[in-house]
ROZA-382754 format. One record per residue (C-alpha): residue in three letters; chain; x, y, z. Coordinates in steps of 0.1 Angstrom, whole numbers, plus 5000, padded with zeros to 4 digits. Each point is the difference from the previous one (the first is absolute). Last residue first. Layout:
<nodes>
+------+-------+------+------+------+
| rest | kette |    X |    Y |    Z |
+------+-------+------+------+------+
|  ALA |     A |    X |    Y |    Z |
...
+------+-------+------+------+------+
</nodes>
This chain:
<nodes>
+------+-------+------+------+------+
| rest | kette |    X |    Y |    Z |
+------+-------+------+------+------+
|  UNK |     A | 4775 | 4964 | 5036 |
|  UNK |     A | 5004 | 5040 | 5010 |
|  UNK |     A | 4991 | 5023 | 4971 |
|  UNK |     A | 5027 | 5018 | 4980 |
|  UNK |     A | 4984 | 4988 | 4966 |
|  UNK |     A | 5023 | 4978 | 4985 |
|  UNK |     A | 5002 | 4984 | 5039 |
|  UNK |     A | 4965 | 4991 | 4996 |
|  UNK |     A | 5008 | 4983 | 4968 |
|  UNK |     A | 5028 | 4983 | 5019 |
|  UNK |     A | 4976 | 4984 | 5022 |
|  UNK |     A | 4980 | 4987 | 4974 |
|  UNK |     A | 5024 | 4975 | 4994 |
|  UNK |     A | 5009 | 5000 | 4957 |
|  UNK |     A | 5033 | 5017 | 5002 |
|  UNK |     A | 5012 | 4975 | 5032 |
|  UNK |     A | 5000 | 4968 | 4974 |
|  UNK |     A | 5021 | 5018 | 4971 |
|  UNK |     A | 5024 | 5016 | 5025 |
|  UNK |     A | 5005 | 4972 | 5019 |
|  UNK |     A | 4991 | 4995 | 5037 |
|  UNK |     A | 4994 | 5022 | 5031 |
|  UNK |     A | 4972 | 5008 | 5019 |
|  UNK |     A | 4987 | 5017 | 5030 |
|  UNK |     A | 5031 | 5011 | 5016 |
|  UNK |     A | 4999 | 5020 | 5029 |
|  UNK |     A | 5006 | 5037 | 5012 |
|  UNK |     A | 4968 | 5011 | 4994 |
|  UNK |     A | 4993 | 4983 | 4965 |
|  UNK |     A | 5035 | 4990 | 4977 |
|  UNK |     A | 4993 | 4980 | 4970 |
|  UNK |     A | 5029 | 4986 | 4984 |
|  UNK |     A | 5008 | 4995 | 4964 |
|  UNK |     A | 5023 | 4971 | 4984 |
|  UNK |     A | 5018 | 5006 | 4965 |
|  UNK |     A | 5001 | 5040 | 4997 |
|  UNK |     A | 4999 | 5018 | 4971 |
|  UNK |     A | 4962 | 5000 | 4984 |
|  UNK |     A | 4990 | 5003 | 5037 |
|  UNK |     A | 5015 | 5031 | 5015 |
|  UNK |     A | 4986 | 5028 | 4976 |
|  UNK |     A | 4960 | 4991 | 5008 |
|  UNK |     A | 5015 | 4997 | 5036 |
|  UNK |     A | 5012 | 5035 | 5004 |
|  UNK |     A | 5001 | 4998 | 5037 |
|  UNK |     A | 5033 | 4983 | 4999 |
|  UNK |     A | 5027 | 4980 | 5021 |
|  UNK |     A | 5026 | 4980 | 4977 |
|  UNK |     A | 5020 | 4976 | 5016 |
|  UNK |     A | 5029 | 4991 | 4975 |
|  UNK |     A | 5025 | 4974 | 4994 |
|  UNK |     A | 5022 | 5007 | 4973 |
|  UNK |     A | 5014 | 4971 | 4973 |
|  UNK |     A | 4997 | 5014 | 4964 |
|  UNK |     A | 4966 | 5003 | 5000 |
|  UNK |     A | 4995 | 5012 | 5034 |
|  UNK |     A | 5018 | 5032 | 4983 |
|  UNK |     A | 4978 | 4999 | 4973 |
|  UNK |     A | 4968 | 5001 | 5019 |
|  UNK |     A | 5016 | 5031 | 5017 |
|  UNK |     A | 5000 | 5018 | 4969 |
|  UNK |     A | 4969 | 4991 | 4992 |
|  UNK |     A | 4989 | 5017 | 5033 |
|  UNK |     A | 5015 | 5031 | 4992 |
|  UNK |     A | 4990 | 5002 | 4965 |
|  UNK |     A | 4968 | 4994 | 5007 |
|  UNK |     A | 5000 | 5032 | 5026 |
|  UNK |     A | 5014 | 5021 | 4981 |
|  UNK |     A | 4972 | 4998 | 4970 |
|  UNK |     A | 4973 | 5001 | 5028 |
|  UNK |     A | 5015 | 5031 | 5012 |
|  UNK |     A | 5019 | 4996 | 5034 |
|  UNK |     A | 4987 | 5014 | 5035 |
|  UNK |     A | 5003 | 4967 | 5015 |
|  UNK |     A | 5010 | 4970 | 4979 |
|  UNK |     A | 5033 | 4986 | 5023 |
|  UNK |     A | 4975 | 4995 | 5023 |
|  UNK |     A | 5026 | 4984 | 5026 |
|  UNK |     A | 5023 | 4979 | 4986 |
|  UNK |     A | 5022 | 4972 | 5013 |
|  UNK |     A | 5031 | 4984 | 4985 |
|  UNK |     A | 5015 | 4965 | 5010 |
|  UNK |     A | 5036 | 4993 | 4992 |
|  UNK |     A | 5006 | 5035 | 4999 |
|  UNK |     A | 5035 | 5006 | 4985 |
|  UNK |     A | 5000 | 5040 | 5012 |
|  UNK |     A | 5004 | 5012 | 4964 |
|  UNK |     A | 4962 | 4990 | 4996 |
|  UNK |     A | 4990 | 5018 | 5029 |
|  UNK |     A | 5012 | 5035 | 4985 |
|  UNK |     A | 4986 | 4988 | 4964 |
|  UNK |     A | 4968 | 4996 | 5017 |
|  UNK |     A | 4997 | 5036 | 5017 |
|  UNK |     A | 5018 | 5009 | 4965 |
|  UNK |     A | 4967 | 4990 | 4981 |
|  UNK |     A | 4975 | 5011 | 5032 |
|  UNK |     A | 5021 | 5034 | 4993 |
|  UNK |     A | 4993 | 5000 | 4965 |
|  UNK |     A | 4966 | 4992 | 5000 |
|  UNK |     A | 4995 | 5034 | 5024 |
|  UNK |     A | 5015 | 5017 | 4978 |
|  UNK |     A | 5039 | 5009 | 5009 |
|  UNK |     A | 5012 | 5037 | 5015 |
|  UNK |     A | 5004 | 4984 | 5031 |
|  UNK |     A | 5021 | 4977 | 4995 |
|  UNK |     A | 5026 | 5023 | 4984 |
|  UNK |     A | 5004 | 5001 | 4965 |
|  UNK |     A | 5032 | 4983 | 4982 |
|  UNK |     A | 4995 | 4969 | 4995 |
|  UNK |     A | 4965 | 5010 | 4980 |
|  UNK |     A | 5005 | 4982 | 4965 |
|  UNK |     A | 5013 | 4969 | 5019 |
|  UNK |     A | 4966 | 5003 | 5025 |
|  UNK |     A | 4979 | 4998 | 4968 |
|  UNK |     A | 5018 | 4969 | 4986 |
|  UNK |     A | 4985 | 4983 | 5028 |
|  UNK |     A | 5017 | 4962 | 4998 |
|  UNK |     A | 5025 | 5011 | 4980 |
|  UNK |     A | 5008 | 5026 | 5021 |
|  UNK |     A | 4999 | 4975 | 5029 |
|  UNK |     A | 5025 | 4978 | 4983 |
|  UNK |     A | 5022 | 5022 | 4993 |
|  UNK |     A | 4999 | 5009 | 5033 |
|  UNK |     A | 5012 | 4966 | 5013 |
|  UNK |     A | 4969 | 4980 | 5015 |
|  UNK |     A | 5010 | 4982 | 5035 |
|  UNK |     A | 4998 | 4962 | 4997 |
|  UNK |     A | 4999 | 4978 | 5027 |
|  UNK |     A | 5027 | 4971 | 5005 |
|  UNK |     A | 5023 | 5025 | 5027 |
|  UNK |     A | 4977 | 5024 | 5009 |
|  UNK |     A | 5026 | 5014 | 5028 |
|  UNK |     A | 5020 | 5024 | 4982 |
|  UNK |     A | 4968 | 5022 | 4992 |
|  UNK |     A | 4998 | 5011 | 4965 |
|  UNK |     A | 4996 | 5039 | 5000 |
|  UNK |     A | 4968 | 5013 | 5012 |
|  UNK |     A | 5015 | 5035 | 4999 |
|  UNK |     A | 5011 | 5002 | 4972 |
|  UNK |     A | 4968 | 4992 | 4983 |
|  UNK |     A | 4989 | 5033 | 5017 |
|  UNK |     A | 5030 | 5020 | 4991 |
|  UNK |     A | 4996 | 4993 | 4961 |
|  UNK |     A | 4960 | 5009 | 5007 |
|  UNK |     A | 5012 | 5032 | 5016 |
|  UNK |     A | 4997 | 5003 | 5037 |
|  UNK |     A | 4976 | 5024 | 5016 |
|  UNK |     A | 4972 | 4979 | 4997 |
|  UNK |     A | 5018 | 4972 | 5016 |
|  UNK |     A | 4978 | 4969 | 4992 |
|  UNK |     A | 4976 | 4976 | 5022 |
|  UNK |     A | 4968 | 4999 | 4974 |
|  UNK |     A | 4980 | 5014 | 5030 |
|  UNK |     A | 4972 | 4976 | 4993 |
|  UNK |     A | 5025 | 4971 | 5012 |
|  UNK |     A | 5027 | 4982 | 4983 |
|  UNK |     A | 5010 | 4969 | 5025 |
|  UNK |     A | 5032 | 4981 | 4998 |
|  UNK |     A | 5004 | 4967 | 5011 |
|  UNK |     A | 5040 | 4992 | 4990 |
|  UNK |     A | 5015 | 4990 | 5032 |
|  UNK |     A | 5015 | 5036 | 5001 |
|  UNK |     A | 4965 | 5015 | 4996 |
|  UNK |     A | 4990 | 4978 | 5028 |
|  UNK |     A | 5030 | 5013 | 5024 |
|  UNK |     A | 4991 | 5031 | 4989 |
|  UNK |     A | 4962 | 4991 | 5015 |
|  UNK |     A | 5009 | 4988 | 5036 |
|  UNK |     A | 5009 | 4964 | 5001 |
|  UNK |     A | 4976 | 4978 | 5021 |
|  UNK |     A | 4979 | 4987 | 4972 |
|  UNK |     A | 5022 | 4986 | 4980 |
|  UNK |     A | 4997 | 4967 | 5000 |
|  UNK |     A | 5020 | 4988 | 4975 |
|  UNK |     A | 4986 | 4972 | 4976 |
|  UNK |     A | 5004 | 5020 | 4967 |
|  UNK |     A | 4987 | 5034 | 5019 |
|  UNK |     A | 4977 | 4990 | 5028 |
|  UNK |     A | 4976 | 5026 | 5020 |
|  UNK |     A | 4989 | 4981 | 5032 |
|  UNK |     A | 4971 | 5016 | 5025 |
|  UNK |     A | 4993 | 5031 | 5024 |
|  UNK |     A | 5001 | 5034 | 4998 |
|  UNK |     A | 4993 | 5025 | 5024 |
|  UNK |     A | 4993 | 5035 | 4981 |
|  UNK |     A | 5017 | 5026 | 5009 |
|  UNK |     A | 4996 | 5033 | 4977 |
|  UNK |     A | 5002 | 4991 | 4960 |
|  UNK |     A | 5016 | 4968 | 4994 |
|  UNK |     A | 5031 | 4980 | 4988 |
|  UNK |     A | 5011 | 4969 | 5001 |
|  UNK |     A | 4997 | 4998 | 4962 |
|  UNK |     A | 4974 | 4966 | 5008 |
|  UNK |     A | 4980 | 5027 | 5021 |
|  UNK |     A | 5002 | 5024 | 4978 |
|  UNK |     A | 4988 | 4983 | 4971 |
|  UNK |     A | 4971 | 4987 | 5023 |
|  UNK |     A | 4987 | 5032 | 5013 |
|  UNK |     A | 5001 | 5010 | 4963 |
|  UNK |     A | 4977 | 4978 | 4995 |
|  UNK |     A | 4977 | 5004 | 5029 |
|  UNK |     A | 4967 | 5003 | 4983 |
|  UNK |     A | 4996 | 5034 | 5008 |
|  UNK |     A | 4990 | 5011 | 4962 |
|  UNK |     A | 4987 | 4972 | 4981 |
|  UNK |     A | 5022 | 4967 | 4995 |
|  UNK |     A | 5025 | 4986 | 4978 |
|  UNK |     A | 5034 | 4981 | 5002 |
|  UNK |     A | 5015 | 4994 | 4971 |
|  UNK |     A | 5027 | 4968 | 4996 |
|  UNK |     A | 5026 | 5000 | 4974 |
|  UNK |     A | 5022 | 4967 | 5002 |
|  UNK |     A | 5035 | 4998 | 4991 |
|  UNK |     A | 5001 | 4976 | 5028 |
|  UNK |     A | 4967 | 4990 | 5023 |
|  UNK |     A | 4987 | 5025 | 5026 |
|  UNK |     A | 4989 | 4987 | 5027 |
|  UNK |     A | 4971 | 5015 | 5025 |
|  UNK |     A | 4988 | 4982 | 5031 |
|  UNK |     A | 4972 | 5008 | 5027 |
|  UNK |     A | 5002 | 5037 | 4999 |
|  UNK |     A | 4987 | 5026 | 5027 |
|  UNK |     A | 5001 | 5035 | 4992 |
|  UNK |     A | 4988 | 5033 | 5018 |
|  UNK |     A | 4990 | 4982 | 5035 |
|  UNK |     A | 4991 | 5029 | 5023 |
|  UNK |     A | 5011 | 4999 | 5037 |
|  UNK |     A | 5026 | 5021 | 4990 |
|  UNK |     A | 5010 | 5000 | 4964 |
|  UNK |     A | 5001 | 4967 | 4995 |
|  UNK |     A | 5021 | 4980 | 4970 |
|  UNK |     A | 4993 | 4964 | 4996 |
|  UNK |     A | 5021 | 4977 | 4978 |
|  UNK |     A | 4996 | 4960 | 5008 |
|  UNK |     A | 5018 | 4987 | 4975 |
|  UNK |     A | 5018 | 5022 | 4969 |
|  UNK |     A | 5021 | 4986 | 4972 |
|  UNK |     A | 5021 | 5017 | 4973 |
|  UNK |     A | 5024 | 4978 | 4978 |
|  UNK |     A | 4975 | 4969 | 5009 |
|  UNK |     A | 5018 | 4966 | 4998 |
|  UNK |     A | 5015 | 4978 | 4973 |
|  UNK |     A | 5029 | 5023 | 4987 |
+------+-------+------+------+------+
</nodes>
């Protein structure tokens, strides 16, 4: 497919007479892993919410979200999810009172994803061997790296043709926390398209292939991994500081 698989143009979000997020253009190629970094505030999960279609309180949003071509931006966000955009945010997005058996169940492969590929559960257990081991135990009895694990899993079973992730890192040991986002490498390796939103951005760049940089709402920079690593604005960002 020539074009974008994810593609935003002229994305502003307001919260009253207060302009959260405003975005010029933001594509995101096929079976490509791009982070987007930024202190505290920056607006980035503002933005994954915004191209999910969905939002905390009312905010007035404006702009074109494209999935392969097809604007999308006037269906609400189940209708996005059934397109195949699918968003993961901090909350991990699992039944804690379902076991992890029930949980994969429950994102069975939707009948509409015709050409997109939902993970089996085979699949997914060999994917996080961990989960397999715990099929059994509610949701809410998991670790906290086990739950982000079957939070993915869960959206992974759903045929996403574009996935989106929203600080997939936070409160994970360091150990977890690279083997979440190397397993998310390999899935863009063998085809996924994935927005990746992080704080961690010490974690973020050995994995991803383009970075963006993500300052009150707008994007300051944006360009491959190797280039972007070096801008002085992302050392600020190491530290938490505004660029």
């Amino acid at each position: 497919m020539s074009g974008p698989v994810l593609e935003a143009e002229g994305l502003e979000v307001r919260y009253g007479g207060n302009l959260a997020l405003s975005v010029d253009r933001l594509a995101i190629a096929e079976g490509e892993l791009v982070g987007v970094v930024g202190a505290n505030g920056a607006g980035k999960s503002t933005l994954v919410n915004a191209l999910a279609g969905w939002s905390r309180g009312e905010p007035k949003a404006s702009g074109t979200v494209r999935l392969d071509g097809r604007d999308v931006s006037a269906l609400r966000t189940p209708d996005r999810v059934k397109a195949g955009l699918l968003l993961i945010p901090e909350s991990r997005l699992i039944f804690a009172t379902l076991t992890v058996d029930e949980n994969l169940a429950h994102a069975a492969h939707p009948r509409h994803a015709q050409g997109r590929r939902a993970w089996s559960t085979d699949e997914i257990f060999d994917l996080f061997p961990n989960l397999a081991s715990r099929r059994g135990h509610l949701g809410g009895q998991l670790s906290g790296g086990e739950r982000q694990m079957l939070g993915i899993a869960r959206a992974l079973r759903l045929a996403p043709r574009a996935l989106m992730l929203d600080e997939p890192s936070i409160g994970l040991a360091p150990r977890l926390v690279s083997t979440v986002l190397e397993t998310i490498r390999a899935l863009v390796d063998d085809g996924l398209t994935v927005l990746l939103v992080e704080q961690n951005v010490k974690a973020t760049i050995p994995v991803v292939d383009r970075l963006v940089l993500l300052e009150r709402g707008r994007i300051l920079a944006q360009g491959p991994t190797a280039q972007m690593q070096d801008d002085p604005r992302i050392a600020e960002a190491y530290l938490g500081g505004s660029a």
